[in-house]
C-alpha positions as CSV (number, residue, x, y, z in Angstrom):
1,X,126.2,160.2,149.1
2,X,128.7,158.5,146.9
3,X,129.3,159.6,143.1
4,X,130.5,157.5,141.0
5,X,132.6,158.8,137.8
6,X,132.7,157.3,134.3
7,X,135.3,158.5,132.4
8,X,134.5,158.9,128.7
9,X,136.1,156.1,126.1
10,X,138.7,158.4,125.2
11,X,140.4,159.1,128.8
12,X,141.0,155.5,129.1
13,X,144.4,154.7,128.9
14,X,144.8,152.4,125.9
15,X,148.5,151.5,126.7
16,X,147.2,149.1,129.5
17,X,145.6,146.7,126.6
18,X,148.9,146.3,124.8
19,X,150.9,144.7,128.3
20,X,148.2,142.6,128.3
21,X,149.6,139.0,126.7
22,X,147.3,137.7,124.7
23,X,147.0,134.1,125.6
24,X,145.0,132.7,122.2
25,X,146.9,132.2,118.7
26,X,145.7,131.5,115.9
27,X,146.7,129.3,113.5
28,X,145.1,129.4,110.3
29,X,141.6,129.7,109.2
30,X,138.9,129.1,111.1
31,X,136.3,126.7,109.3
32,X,132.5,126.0,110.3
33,X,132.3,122.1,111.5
34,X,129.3,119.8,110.3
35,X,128.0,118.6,113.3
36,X,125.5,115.6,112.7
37,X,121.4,115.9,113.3
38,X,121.0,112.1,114.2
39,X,123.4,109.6,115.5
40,X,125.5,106.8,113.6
41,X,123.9,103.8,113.1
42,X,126.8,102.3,115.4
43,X,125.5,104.2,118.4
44,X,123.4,102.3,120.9
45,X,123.4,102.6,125.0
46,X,125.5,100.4,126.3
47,X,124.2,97.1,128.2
48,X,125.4,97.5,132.5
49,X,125.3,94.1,134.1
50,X,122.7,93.2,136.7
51,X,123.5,94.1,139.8
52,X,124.8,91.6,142.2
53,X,122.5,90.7,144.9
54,X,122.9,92.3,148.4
55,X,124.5,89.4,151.3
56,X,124.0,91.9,154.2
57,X,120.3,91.2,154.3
């Protein structure tokens, strides 16, 4: 049988967190964005061509 150990939160080395580069910066404030609940007026689909006929039948 295997037995697995857990150390307890404070025998983990906390050192190993600060080598760690944080890759994220932040730049000022972070602000909520309005998103929109229904489209512009200005969006419709778009109109695809017909499709050309088939000369290999």
């Amino acid at each position: 049988d295997e037995v697995e150990t857990v150390l307890p939160d404070s025998e983990i080395n906390s050192d190993v967190a600060l080598v760690i580069p944080h890759e994220v910066e932040t730049v000022g404030d972070f602000k909520p964005i309005e998103h929109p609940t229904e489209p512009p007026d200005s969006d419709h689909p778009v109109t695809c061509p017909a499709p050309e006929p088939s000369i290999s039948n």
